[in-house]
PDBQT receptor file of N, H, CA, C and O in Angstrom, charges set to zero:
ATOM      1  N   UNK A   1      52.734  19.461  39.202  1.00  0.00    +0.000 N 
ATOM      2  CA  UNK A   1      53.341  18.313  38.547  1.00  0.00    +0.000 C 
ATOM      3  C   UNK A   1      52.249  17.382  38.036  1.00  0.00    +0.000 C 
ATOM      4  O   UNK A   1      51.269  17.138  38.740  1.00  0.00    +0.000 OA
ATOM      5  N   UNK A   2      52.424  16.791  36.670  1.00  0.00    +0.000 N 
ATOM      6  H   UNK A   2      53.220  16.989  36.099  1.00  0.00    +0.000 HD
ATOM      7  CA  UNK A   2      51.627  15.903  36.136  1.00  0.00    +0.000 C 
ATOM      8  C   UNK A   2      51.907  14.339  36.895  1.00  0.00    +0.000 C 
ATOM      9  O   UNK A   2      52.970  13.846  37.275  1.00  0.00    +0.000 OA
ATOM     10  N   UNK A   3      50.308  13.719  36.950  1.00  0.00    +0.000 N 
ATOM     11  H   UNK A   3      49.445  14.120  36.641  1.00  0.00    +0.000 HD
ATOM     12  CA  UNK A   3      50.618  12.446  37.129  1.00  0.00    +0.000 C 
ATOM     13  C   UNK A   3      51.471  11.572  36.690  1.00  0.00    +0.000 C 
ATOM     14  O   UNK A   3      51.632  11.741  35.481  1.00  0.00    +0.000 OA
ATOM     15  N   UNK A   4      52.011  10.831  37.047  1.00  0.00    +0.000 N 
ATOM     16  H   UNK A   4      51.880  10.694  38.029  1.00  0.00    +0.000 HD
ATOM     17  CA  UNK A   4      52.094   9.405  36.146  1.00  0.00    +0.000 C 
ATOM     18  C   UNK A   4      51.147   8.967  34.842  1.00  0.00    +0.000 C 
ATOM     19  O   UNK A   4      49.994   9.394  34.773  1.00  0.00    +0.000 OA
ATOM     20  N   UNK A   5      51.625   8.204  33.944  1.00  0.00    +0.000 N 
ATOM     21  H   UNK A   5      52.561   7.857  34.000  1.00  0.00    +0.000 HD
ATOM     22  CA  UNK A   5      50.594   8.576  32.694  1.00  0.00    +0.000 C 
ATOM     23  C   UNK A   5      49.687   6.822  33.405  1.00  0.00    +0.000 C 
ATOM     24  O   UNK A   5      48.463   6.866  33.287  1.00  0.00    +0.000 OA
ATOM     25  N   UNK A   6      50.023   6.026  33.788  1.00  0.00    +0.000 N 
ATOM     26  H   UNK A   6      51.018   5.990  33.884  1.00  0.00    +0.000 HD
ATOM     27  CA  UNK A   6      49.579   5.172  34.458  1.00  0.00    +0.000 C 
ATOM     28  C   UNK A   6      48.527   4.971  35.633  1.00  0.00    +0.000 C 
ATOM     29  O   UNK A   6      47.852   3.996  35.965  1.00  0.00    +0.000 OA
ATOM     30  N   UNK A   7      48.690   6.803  36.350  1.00  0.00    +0.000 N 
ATOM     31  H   UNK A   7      49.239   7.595  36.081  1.00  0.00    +0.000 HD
ATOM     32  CA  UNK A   7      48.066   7.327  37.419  1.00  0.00    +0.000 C 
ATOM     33  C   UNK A   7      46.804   8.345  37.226  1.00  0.00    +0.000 C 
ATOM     34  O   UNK A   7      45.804   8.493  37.929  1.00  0.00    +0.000 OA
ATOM     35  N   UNK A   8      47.042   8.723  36.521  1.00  0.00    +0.000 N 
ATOM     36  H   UNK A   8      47.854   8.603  35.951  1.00  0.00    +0.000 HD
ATOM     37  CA  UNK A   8      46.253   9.686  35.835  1.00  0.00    +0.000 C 
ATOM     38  C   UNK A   8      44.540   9.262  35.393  1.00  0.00    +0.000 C 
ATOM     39  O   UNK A   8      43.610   9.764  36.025  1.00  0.00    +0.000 OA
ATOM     40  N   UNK A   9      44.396   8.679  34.704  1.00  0.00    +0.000 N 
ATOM     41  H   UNK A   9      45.152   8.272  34.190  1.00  0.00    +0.000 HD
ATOM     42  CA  UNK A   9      43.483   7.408  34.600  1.00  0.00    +0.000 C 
ATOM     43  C   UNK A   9      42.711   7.127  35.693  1.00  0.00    +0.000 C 
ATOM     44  O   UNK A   9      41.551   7.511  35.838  1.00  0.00    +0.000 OA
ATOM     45  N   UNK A  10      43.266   6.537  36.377  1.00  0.00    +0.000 N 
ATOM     46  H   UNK A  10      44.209   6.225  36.260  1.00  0.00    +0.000 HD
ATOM     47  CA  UNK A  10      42.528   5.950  37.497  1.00  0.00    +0.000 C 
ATOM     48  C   UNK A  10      42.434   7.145  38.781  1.00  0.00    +0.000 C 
ATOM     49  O   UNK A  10      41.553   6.828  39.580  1.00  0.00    +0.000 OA
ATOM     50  N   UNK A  11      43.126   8.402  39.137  1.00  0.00    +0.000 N 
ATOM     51  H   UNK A  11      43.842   8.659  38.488  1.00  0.00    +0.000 HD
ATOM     52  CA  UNK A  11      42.208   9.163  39.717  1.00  0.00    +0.000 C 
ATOM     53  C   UNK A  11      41.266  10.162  39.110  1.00  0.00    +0.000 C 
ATOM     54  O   UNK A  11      40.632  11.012  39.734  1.00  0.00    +0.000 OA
ATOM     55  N   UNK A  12      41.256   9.994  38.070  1.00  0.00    +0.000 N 
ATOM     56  H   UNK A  12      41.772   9.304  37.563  1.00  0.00    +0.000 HD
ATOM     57  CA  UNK A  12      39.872  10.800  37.295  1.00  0.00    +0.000 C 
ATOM     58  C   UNK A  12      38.502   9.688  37.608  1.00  0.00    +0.000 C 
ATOM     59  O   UNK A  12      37.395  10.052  38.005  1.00  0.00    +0.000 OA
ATOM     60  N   UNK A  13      38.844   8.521  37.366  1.00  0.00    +0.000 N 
ATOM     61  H   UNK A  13      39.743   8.225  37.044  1.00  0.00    +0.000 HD
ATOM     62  CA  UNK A  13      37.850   7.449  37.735  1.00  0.00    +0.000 C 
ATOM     63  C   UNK A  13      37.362   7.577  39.486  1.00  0.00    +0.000 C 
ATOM     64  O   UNK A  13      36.179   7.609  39.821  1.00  0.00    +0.000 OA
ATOM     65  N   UNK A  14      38.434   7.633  40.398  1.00  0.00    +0.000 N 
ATOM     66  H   UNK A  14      39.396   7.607  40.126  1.00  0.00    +0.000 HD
ATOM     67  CA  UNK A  14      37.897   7.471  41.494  1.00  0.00    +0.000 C 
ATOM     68  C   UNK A  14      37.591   8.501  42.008  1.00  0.00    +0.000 C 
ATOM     69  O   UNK A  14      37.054   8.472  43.116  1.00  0.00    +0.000 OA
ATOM     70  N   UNK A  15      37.907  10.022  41.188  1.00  0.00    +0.000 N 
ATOM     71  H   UNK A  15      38.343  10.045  40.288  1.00  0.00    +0.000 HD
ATOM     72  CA  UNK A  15      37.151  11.114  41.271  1.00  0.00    +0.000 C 
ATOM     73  C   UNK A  15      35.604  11.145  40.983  1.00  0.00    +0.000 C 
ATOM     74  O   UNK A  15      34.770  11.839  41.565  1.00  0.00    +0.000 OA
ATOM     75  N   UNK A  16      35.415  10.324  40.051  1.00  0.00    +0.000 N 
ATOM     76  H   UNK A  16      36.092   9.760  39.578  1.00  0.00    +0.000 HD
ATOM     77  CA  UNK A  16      33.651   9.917  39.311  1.00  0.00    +0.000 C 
ATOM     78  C   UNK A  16      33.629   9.587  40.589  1.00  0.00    +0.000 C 
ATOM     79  O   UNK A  16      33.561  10.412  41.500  1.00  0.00    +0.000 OA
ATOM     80  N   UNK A  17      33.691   8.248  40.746  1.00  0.00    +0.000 N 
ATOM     81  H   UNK A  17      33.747   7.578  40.005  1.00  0.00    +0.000 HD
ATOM     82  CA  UNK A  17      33.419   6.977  41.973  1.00  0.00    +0.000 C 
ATOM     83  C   UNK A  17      32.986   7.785  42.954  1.00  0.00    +0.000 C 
ATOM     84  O   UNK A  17      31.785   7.689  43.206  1.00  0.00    +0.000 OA
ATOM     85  N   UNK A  18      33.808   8.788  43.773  1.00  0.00    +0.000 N 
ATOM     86  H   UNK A  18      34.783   8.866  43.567  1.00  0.00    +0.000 HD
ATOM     87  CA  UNK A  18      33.630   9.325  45.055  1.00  0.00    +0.000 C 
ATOM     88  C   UNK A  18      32.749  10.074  44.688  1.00  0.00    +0.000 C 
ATOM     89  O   UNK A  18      31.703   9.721  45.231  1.00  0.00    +0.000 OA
ATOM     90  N   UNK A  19      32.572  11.101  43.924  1.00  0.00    +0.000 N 
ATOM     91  H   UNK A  19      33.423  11.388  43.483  1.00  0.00    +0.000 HD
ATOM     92  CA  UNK A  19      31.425  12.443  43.893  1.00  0.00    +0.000 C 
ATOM     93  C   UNK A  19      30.132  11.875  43.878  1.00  0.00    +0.000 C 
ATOM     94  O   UNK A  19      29.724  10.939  43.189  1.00  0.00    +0.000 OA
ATOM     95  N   UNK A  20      29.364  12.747  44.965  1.00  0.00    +0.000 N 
ATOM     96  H   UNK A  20      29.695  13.506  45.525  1.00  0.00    +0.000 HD
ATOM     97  CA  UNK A  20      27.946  12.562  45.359  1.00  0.00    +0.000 C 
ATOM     98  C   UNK A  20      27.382  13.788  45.169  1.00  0.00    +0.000 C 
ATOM     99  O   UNK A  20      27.911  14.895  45.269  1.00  0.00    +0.000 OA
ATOM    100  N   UNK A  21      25.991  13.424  44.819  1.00  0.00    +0.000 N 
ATOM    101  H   UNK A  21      25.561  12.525  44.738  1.00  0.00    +0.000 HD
ATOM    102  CA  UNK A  21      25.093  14.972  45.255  1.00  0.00    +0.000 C 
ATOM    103  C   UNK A  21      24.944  15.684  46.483  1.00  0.00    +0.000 C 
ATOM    104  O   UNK A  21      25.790  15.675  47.377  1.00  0.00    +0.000 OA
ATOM    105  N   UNK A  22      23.670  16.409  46.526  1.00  0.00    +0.000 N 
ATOM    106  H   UNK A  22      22.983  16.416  45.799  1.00  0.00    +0.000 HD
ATOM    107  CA  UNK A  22      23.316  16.879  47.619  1.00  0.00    +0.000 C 
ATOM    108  C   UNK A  22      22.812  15.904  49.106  1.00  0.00    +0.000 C 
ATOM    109  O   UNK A  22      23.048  15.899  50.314  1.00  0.00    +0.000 OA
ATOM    110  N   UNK A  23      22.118  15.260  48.267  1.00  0.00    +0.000 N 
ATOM    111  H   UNK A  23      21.926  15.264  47.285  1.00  0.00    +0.000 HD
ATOM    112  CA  UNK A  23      21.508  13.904  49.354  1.00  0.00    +0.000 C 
ATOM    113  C   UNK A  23      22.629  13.138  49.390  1.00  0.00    +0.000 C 
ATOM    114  O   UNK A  23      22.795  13.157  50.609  1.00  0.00    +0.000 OA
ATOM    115  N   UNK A  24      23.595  12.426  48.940  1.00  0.00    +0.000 N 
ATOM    116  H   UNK A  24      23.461  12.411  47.949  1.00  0.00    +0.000 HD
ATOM    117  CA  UNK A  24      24.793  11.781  49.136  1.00  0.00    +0.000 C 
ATOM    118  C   UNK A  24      24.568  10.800  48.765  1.00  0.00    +0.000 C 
ATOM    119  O   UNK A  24      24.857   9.641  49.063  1.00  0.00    +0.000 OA
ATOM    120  N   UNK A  25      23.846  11.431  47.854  1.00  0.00    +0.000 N 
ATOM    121  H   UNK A  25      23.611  12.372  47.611  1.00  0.00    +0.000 HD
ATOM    122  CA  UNK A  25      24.532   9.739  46.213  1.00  0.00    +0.000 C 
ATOM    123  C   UNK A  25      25.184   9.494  45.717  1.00  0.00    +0.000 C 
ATOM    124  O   UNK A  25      25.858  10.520  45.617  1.00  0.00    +0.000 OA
ATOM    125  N   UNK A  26      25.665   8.722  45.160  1.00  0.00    +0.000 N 
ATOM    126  H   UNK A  26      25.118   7.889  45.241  1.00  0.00    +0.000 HD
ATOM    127  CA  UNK A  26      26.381   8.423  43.819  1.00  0.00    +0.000 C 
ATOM    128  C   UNK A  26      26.329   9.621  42.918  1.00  0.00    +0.000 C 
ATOM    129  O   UNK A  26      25.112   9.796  42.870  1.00  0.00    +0.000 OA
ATOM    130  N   UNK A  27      26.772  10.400  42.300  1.00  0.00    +0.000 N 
ATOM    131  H   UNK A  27      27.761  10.259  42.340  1.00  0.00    +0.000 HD
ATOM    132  CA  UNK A  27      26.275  11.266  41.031  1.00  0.00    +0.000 C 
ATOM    133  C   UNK A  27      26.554  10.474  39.908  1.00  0.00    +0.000 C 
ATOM    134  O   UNK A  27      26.165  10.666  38.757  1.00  0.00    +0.000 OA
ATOM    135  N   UNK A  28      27.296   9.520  40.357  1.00  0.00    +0.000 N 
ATOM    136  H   UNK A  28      27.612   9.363  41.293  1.00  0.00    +0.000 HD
ATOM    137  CA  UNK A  28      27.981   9.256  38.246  1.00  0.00    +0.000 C 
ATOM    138  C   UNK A  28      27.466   7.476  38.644  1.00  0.00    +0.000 C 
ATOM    139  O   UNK A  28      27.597   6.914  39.731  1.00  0.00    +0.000 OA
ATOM    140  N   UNK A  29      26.763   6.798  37.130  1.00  0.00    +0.000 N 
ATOM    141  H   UNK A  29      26.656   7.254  36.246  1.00  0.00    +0.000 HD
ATOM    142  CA  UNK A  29      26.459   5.952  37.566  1.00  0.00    +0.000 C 
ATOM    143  C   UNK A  29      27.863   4.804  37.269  1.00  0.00    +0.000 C 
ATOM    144  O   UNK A  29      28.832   5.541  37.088  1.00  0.00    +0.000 OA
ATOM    145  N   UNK A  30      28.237   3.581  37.174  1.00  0.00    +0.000 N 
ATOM    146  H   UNK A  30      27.450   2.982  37.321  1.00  0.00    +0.000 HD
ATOM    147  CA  UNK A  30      29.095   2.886  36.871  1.00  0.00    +0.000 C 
ATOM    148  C   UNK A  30      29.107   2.933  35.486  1.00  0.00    +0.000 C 
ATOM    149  O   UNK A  30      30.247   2.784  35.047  1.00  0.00    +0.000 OA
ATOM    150  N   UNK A  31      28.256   3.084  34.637  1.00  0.00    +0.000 N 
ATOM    151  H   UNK A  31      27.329   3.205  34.993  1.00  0.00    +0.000 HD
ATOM    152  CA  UNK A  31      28.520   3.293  33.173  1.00  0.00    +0.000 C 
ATOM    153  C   UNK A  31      29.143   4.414  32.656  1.00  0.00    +0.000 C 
ATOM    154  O   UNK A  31      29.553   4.576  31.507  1.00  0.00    +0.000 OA
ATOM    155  N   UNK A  32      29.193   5.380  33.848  1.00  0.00    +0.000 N 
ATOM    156  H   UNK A  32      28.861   5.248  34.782  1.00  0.00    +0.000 HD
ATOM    157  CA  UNK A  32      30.469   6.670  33.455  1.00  0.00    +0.000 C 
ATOM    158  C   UNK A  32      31.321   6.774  33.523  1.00  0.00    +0.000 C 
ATOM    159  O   UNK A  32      31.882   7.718  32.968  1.00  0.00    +0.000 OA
ATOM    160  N   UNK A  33      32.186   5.581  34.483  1.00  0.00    +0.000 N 
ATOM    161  H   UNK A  33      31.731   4.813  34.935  1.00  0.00    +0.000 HD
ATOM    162  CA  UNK A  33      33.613   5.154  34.899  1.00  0.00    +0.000 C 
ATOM    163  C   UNK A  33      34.126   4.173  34.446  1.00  0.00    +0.000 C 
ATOM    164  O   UNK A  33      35.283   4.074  34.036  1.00  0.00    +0.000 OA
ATOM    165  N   UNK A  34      33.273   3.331  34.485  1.00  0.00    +0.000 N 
ATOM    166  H   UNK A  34      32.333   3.412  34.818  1.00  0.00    +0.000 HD
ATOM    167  CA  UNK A  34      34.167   1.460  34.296  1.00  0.00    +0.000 C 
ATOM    168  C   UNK A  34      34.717   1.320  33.055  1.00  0.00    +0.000 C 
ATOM    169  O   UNK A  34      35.416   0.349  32.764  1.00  0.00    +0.000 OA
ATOM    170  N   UNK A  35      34.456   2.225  32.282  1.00  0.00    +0.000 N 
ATOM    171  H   UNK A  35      33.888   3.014  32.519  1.00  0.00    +0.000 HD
ATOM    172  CA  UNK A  35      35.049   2.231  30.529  1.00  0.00    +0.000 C 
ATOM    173  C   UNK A  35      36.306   2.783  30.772  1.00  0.00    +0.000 C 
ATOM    174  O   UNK A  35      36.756   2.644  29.635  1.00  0.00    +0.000 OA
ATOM    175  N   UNK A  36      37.183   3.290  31.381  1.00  0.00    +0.000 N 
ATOM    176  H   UNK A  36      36.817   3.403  32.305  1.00  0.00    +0.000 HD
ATOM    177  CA  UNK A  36      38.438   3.714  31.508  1.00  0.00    +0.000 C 
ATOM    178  C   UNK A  36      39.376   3.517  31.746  1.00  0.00    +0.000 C 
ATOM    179  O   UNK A  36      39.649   3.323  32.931  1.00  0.00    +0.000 OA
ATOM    180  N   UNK A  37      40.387   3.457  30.748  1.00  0.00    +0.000 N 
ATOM    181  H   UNK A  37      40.166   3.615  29.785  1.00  0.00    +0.000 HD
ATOM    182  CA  UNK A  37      41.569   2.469  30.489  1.00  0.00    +0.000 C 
ATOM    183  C   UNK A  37      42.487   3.150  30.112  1.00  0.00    +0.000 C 
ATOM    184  O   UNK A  37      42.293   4.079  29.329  1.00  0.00    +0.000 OA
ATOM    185  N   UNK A  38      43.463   2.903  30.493  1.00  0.00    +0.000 N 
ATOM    186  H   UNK A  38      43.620   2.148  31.129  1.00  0.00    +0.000 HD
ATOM    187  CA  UNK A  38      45.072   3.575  29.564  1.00  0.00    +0.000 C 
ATOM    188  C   UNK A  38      45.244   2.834  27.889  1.00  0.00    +0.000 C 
ATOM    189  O   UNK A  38      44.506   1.893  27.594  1.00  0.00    +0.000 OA
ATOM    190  N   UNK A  39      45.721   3.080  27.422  1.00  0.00    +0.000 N 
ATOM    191  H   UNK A  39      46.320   3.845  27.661  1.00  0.00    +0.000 HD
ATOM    192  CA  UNK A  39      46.250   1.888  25.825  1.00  0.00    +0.000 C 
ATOM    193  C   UNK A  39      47.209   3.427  25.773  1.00  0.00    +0.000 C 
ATOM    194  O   UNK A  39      47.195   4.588  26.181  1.00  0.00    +0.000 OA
ATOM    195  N   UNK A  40      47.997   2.469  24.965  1.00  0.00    +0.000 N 
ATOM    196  H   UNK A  40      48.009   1.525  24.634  1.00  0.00    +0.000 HD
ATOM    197  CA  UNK A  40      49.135   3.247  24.603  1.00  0.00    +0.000 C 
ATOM    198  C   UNK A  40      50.716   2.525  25.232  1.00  0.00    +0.000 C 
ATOM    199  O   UNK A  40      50.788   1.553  25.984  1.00  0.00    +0.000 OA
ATOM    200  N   UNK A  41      51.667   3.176  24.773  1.00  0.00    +0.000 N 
ATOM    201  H   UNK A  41      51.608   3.965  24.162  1.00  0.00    +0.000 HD
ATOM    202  CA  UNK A  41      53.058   2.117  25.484  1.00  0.00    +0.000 C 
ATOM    203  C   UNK A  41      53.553   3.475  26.900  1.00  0.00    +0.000 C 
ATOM    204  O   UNK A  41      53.929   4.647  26.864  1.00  0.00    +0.000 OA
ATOM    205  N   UNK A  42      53.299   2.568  27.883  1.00  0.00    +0.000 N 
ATOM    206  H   UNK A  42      52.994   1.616  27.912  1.00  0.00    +0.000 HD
ATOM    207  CA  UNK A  42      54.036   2.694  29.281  1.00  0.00    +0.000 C 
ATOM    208  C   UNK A  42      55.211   3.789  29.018  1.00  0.00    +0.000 C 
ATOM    209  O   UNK A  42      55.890   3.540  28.023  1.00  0.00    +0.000 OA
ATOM    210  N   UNK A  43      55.577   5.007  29.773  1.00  0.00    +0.000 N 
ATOM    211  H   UNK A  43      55.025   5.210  30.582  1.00  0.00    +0.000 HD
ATOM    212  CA  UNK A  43      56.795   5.623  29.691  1.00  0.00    +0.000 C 
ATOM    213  C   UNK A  43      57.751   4.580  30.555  1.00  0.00    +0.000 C 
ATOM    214  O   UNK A  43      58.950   4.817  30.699  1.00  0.00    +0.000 OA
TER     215      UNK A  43
């Protein structure tokens, strides 16, 4: 089942957010996530 179109969005983001490397970094820096937004009209 597909997300919510509202939901969707924001766990691709906190998918970035959480993923780390090998040493348990960050992999993605905040300039790869924080740009991500819905636009469009709400179902």
């Amino acid at each position: 089942m597909l997300a919510p179109q509202a939901q969707a969005p924001w766990e691709a983001k906190e998918k970035l957010r959480s993923a780390k490397d090998e040493d348990g970094r960050p992999r993605y820096r905040e300039r790869d996530w924080a740009g991500w937004v819905l636009t469009g009209v709400p179902d």
